[in-house]
MMTF fields as JSON, N, C-alpha, C and O atoms, coordinates in Angstrom:
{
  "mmtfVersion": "1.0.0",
  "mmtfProducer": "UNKNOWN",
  "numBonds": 435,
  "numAtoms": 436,
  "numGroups": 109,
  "numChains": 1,
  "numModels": 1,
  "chainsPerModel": [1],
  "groupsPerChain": [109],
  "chainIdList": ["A"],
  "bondAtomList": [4, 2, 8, 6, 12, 10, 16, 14, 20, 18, 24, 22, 28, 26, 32, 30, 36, 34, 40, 38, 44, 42, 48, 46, 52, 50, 56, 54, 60, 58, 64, 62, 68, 66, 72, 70, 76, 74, 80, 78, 84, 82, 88, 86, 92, 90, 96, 94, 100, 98, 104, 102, 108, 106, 112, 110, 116, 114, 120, 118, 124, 122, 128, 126, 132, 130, 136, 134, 140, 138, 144, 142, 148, 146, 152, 150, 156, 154, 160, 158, 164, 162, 168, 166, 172, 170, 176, 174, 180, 178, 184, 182, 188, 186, 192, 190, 196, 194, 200, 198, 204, 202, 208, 206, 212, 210, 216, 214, 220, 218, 224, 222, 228, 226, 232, 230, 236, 234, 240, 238, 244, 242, 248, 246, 252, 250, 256, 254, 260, 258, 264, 262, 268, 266, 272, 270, 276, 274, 280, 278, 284, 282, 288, 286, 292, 290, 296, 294, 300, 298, 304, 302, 308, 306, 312, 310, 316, 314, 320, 318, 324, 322, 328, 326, 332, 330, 336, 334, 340, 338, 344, 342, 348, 346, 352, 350, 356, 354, 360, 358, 364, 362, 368, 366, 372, 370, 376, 374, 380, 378, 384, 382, 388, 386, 392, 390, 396, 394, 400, 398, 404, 402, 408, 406, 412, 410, 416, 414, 420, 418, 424, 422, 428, 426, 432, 430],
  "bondOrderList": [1, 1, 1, 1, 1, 1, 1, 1, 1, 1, 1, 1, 1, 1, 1, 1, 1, 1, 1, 1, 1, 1, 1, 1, 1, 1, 1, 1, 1, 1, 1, 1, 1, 1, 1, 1, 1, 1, 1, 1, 1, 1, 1, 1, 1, 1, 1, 1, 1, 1, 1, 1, 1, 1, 1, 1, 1, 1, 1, 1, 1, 1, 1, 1, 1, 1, 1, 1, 1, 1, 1, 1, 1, 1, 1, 1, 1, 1, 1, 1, 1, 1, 1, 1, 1, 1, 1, 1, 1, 1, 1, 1, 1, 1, 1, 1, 1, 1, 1, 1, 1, 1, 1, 1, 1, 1, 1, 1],
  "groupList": [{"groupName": "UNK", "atomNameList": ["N", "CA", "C", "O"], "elementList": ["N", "C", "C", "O"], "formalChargeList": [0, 0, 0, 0], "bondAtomList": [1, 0, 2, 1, 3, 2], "bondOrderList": [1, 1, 2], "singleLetterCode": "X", "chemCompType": "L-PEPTIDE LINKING"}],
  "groupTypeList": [0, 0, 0, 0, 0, 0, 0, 0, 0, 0, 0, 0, 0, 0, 0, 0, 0, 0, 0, 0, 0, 0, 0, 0, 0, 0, 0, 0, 0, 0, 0, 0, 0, 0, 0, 0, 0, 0, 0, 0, 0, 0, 0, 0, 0, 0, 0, 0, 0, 0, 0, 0, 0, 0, 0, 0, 0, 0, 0, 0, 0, 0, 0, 0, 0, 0, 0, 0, 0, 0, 0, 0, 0, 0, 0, 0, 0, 0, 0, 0, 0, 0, 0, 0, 0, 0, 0, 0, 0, 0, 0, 0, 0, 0, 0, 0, 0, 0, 0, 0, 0, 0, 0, 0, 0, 0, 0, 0, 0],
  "groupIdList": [1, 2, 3, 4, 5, 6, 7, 8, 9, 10, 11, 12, 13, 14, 15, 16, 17, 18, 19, 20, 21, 22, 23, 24, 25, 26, 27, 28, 29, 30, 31, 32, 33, 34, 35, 36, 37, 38, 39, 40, 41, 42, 43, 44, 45, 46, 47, 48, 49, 50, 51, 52, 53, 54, 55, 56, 57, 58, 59, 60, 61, 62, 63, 64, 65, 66, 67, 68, 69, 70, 71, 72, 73, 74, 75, 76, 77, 78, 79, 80, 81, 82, 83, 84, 85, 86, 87, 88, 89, 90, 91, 92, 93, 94, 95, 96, 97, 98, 99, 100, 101, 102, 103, 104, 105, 106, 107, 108, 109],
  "secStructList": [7, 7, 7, 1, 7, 7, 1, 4, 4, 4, 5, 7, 7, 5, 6, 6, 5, 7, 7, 5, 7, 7, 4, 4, 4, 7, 7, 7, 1, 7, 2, 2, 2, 2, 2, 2, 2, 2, 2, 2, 2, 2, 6, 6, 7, 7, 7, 6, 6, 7, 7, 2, 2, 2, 2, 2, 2, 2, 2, 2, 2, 2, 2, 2, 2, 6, 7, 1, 1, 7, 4, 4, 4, 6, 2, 2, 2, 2, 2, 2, 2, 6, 6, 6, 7, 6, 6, 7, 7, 6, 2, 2, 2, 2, 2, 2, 2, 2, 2, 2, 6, 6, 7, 7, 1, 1, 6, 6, 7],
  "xCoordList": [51.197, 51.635, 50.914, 50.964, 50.294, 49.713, 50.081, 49.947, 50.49, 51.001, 49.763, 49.815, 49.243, 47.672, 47.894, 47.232, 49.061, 49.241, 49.959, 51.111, 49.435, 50.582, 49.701, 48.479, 50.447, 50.065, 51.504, 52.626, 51.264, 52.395, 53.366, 54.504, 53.058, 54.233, 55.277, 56.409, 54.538, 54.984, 56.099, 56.815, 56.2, 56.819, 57.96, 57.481, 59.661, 60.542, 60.993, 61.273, 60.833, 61.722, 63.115, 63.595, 63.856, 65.283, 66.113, 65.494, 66.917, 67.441, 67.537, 67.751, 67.265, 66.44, 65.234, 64.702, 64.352, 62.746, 62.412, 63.232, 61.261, 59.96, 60.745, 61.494, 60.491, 60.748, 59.072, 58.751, 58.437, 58.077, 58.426, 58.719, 58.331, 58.643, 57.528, 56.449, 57.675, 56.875, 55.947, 54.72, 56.584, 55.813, 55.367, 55.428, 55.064, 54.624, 53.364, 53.116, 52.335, 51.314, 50.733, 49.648, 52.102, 51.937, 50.929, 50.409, 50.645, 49.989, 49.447, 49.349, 49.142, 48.42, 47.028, 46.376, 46.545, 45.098, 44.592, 45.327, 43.143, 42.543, 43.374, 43.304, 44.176, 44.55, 43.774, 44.317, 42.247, 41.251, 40.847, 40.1, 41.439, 41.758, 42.694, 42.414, 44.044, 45.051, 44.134, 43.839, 43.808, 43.666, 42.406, 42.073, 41.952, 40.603, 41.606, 41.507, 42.375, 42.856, 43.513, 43.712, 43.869, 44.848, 44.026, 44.141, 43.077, 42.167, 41.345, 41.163, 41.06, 40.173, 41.587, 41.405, 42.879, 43.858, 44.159, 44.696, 43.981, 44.331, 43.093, 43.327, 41.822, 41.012, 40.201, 39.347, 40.85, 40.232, 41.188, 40.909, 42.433, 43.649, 43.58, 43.248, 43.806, 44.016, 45.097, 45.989, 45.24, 47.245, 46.791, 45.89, 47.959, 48.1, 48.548, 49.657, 47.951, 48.418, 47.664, 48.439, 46.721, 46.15, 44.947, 44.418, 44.654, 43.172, 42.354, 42.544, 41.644, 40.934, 40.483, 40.961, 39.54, 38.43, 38.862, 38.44, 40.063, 40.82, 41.794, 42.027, 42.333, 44.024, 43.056, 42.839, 42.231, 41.617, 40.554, 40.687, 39.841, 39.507, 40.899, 41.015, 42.006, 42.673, 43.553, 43.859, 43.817, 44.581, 43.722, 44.414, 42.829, 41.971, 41.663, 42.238, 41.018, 41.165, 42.323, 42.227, 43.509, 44.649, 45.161, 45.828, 44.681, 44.759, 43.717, 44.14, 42.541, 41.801, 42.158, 42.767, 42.274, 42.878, 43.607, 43.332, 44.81, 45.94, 46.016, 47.166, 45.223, 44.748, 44.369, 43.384, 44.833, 44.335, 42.843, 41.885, 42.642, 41.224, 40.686, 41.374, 39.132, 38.332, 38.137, 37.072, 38.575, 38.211, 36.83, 36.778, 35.753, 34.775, 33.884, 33.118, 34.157, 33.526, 33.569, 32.755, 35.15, 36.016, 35.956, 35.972, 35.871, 35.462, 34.924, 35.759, 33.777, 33.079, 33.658, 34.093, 34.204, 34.918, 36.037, 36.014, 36.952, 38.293, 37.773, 38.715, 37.12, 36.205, 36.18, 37.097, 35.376, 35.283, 36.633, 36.976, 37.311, 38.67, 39.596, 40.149, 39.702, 40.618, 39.752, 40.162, 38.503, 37.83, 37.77, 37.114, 38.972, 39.4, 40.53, 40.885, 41.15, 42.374, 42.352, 41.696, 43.079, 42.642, 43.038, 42.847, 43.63, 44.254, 43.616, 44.262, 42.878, 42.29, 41.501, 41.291, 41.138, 40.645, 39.618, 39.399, 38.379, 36.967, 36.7, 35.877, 37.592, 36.739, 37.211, 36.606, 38.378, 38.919, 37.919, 37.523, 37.072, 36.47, 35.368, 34.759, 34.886, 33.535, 33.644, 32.74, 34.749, 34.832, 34.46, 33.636, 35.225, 35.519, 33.993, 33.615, 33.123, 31.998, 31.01, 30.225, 31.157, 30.236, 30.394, 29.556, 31.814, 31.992, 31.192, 30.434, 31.706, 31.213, 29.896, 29.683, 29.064, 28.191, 27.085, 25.856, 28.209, 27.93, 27.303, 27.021, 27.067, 26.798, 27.748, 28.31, 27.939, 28.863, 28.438, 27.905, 29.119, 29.263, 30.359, 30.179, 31.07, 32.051, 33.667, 34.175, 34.263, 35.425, 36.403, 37.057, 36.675, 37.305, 36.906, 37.575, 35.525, 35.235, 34.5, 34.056],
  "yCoordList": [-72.818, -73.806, -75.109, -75.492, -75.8, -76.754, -78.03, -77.981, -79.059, -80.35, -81.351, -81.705, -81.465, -81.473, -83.648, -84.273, -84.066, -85.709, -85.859, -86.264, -85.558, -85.824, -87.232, -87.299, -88.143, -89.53, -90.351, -89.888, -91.443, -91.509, -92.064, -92.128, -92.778, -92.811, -91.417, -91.426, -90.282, -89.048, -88.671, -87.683, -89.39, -88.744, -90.008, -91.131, -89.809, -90.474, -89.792, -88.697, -91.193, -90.61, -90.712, -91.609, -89.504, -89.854, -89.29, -88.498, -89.583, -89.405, -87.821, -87.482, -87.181, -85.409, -85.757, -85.157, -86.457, -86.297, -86.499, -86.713, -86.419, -86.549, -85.705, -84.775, -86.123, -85.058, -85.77, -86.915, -84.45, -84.66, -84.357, -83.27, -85.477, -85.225, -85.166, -84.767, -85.584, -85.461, -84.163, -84.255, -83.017, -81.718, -81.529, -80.364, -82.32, -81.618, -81.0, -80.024, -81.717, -81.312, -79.812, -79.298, -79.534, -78.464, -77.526, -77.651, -76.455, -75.203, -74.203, -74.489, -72.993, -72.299, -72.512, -72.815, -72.201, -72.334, -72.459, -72.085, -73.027, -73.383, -74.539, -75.709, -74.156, -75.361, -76.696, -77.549, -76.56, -77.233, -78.236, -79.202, -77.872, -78.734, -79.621, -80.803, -79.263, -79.902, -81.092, -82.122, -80.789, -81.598, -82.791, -83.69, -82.632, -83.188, -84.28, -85.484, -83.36, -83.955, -85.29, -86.256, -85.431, -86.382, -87.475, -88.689, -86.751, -87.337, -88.458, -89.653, -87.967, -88.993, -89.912, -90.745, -89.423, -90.035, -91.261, -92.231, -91.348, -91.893, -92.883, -94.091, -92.416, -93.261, -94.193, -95.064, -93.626, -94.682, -95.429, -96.184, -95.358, -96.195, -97.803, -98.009, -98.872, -100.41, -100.414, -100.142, -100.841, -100.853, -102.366, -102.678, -103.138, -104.571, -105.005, -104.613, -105.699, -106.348, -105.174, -105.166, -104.211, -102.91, -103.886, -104.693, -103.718, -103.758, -102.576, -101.539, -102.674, -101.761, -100.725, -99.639, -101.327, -100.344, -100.129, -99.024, -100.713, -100.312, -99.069, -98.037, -99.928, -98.752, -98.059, -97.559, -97.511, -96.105, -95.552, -94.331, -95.748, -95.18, -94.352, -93.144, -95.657, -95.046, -93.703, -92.658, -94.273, -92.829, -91.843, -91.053, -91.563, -90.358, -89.713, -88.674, -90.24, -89.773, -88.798, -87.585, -89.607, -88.914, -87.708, -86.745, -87.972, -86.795, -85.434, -84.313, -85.801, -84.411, -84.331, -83.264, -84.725, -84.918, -83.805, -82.737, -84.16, -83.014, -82.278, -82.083, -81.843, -80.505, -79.097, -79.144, -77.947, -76.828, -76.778, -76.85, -76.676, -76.237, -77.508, -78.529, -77.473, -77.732, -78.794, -78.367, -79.625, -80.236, -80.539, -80.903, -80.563, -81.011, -80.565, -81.304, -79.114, -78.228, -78.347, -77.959, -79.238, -79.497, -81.143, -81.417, -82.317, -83.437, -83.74, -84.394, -83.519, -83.77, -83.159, -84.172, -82.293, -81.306, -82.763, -83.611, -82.601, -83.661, -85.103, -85.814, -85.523, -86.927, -86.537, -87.014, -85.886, -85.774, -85.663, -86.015, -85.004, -84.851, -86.01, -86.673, -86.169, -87.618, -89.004, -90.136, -88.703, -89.59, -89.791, -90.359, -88.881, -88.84, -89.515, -89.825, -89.764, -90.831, -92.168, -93.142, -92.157, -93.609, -94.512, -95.511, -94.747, -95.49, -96.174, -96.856, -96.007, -96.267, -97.628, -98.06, -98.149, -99.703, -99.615, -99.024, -100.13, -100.891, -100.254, -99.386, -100.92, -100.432, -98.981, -98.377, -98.624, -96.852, -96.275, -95.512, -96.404, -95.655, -95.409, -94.352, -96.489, -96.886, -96.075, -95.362, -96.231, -95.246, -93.844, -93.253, -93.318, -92.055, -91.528, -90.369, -92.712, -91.945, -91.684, -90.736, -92.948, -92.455, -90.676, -89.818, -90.677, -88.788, -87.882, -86.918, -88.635, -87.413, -87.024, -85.947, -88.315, -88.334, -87.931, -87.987, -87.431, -87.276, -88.441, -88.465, -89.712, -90.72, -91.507, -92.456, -91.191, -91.917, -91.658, -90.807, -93.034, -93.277, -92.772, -91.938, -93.163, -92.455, -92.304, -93.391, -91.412, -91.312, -91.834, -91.343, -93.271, -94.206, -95.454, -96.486, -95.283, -96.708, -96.244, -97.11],
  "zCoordList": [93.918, 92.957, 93.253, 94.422, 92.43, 92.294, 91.501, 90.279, 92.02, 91.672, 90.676, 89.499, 91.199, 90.178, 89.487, 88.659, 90.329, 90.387, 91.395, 91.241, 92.73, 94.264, 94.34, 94.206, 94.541, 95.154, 95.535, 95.328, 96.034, 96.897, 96.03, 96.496, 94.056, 93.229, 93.028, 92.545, 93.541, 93.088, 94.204, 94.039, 95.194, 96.314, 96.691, 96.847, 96.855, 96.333, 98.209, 98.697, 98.704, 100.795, 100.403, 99.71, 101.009, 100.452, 102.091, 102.802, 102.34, 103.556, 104.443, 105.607, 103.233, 103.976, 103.924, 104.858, 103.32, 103.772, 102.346, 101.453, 102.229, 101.043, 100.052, 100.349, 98.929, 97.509, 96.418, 96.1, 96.176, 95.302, 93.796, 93.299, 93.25, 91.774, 90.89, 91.328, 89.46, 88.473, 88.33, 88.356, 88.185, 88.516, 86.607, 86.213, 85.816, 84.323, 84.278, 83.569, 85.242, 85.652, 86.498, 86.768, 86.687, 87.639, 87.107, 85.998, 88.06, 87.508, 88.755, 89.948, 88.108, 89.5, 89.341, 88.341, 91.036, 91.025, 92.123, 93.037, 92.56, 93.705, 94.53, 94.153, 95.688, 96.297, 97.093, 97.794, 96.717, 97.159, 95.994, 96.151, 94.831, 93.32, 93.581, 93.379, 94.097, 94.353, 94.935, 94.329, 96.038, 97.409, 96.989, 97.761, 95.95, 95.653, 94.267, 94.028, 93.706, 92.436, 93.205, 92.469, 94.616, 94.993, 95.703, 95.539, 96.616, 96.79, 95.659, 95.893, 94.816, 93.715, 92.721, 91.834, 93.232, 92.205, 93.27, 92.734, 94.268, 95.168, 95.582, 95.617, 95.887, 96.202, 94.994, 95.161, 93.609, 92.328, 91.81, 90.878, 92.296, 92.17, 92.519, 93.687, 91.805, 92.082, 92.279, 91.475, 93.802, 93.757, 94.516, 95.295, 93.824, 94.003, 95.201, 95.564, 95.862, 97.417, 98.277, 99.233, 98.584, 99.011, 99.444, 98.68, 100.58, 100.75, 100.527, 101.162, 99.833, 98.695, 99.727, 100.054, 100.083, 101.456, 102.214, 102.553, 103.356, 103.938, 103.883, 104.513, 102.496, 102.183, 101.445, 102.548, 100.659, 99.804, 101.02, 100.937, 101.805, 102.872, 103.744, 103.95, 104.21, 105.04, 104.575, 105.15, 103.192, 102.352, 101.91, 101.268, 101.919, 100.954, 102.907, 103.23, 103.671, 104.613, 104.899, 105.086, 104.897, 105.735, 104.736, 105.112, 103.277, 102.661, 103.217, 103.502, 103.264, 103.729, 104.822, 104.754, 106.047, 107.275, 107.27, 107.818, 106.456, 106.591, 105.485, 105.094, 104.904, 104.383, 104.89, 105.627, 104.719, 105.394, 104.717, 105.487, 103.509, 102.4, 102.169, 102.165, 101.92, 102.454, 100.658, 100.214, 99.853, 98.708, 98.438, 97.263, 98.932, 98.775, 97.512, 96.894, 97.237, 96.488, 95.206, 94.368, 95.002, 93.746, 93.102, 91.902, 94.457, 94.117, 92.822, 92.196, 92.093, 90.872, 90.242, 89.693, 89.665, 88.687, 88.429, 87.537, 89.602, 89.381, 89.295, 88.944, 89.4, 89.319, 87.514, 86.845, 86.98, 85.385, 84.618, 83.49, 85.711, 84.46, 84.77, 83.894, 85.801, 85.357, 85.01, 85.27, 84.388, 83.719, 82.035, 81.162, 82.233, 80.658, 80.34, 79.203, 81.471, 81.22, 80.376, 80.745, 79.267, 78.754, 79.251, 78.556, 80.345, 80.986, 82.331, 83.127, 82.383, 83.781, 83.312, 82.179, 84.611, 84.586, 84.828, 85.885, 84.032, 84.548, 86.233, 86.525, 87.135, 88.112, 88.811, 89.697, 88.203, 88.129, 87.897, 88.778, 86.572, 85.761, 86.48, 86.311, 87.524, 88.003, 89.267, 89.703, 89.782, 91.102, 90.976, 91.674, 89.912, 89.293, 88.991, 89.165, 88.46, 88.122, 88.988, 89.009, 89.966, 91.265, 91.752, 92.027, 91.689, 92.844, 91.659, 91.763, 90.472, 88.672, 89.686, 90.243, 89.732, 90.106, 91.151, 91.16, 92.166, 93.492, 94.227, 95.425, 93.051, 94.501, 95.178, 94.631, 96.241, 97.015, 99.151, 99.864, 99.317, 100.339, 101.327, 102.214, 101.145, 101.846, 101.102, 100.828, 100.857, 100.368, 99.851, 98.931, 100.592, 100.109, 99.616, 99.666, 99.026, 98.679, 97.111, 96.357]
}
């Protein structure tokens, strides 16, 4: 089962532990999609008061980090599709297209 929008709005700490919610997205599939889908939802995200390069380095890291499967393969695939979001900002869009792209530096920037 595949969550296919895990980021940390999705996950609600409640006094047993983590719950993730917002499952509409769900679906089956490659769990290396998952892991890439959260990865790029996470490292093209503007979250306010975040040091950018810091906090999207330190989070996209600790996402593959603690991953069993290996996202790398899937990166550009999920880079194009959530580049369809109409919602995304100028420099969302710009992040997003670098991975489309395969040019990039390192993960979180």
């Amino acid at each position: 089962m595949l969550h296919l929008d895990l980021h940390p709005g999705n996950v609600l700490l409640t006094r047993r532990g983590p719950v993730v919610i917002d499952w509409r997205n769900a679906g089956a599939g490659d769990p290396a999609a998952d892991v890439a889908m959260t990865m790029v939802t996470v490292g093209s995200a503007e979250v306010p008061g975040l040091a950018v390069r810091l906090g999207r380095s330190l989070l996209v890291h600790s996402v593959r980090k603690g991953s069993r499967t290996d996202p790398a393969g899937r990166m550009r695939e999920v880079a194009e599709a959530k580049l369809t979001d109409p919602n995304l900002t100028p420099a969302e869009a710009a992040w997003l297209r670098r991975r489309a792209s395969g040019r990039t530096r390192q993960p979180g920037r």
